[in-house]
N, C-alpha and C positions, 0 to 999 in steps of 0.2 A: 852412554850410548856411543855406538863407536861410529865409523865412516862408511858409507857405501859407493861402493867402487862400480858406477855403470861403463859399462865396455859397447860400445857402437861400430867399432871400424877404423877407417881410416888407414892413412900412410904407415901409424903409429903401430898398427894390425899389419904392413905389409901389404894390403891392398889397395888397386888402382887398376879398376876395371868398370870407367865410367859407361861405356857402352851397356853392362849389366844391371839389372835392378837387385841382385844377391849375389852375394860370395859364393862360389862351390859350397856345398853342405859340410864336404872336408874341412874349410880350415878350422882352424881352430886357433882364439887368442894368443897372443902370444905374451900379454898382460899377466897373466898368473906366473910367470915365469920373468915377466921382469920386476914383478912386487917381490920377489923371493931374492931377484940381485941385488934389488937397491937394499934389503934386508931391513924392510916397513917393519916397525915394532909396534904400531898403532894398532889398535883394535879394528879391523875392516875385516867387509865381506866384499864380493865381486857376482856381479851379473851378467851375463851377454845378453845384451838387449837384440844386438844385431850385428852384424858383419855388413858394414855396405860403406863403397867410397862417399867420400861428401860432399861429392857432387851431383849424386842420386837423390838424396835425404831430401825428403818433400816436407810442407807442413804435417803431413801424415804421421811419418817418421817421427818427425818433431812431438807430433799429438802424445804419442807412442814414450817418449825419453820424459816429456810431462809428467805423463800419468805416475810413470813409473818414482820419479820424484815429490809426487804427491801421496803417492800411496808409502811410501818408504815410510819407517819409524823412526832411521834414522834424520838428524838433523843438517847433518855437514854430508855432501853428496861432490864424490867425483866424476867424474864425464871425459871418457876418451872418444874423441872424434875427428876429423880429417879436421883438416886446416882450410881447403877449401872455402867451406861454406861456415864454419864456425861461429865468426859472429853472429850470423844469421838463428842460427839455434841460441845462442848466449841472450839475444835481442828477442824472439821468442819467450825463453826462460824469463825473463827480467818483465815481461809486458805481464806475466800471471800472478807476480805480485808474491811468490811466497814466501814464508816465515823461515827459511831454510838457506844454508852457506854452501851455492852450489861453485861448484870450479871445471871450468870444461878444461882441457888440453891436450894435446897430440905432437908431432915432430914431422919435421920438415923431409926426415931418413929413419925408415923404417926399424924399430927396437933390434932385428936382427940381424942390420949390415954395419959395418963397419962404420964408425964417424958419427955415429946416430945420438941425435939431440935427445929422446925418446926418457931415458934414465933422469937426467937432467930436468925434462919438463914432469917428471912423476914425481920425484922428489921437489920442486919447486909447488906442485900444485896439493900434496901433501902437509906442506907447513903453509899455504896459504888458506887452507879449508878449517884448520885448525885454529889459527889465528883473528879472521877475516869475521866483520858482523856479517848479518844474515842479507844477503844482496846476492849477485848471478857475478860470475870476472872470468877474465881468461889467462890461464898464468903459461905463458910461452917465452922464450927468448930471455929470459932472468928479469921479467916485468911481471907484473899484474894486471891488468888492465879492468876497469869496470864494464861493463859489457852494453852498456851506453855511452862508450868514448871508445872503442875499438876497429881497427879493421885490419886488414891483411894488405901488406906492402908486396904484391906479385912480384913486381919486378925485382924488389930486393932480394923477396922470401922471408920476410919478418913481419911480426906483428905493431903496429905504433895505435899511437893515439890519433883517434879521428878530427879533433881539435883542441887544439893547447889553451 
């Protein structure tokens, strides 16, 4: 079985329009395009779940990226989502308990600008879905994080551990 690649949003998508509850209908991923540069040889498919910053992403949303990992056949599941709120979905995933090696991740600078962490956190969260038993992590910043020790350092812009 191979990998499923769910696509949400985020920075990592180039969006950041928390005022809105959706993207323009226009965008469109920019995710398929960067599975092609990092040049993934693993067996994966990709879904857009949604377009929305994540700072929008409600337990709704969240219900929504669940299901959608529950119903999956496959076992090892990818998750692009803003950095924002991530933990928050990670700590969600993790509370339902399933049989499945999920890995959320995003970038700090969006796949299409210059400098951008984006490539970096794909291929990092690709050998970690691979590897990882079956638990919920966040793999940002060249860590891993289990998604019950994580949070988001604002001030830095890094992801650490929520207690050592």
């Amino acid at each position: 079985m191979g990998i499923k690649v769910l696509v949400t949003g985020g920075t990592i998508d180039d969006l950041d329009y928390s005022s809105h509850e959706q993207a323009p209908k226009a965008h469109r991923s920019l995710i398929p395009r960067l599975l092609k540069q990092a040049r993934i040889t693993a067996d994966y498919s990709v879904d857009v779940l949604m377009q929305k910053d994540s700072r929008v992403v409600t337990d709704t949303g969240r219900a929504i990226i669940l299901k959608k990992c529950l119903e999956s056949k496959e076992h090892k599941i990818i998750i692009t989502h803003g950095t924002s709120t991530m933990p928050l979905t990670a700590k969600f995933l993790l509370r339902q308990k399933t049989q499945k090696t999920i890995v959320l991740f995003g970038s700090a600078i969006p796949a299409n600008k210059e400098n951008s962490d984006a490539l970096f956190n794909l291929g990092l969260a690709f050998a970690a879905v691979q590897i990882l038993p079956p638990g919920v992590y966040i793999a940002m910043n060249g860590n891993v994080f289990p998604a019950d020790n994580v949070k988001k350092n604002f001030e830095k812009g890094v992801f650490e551990r929520e207690k050592t």
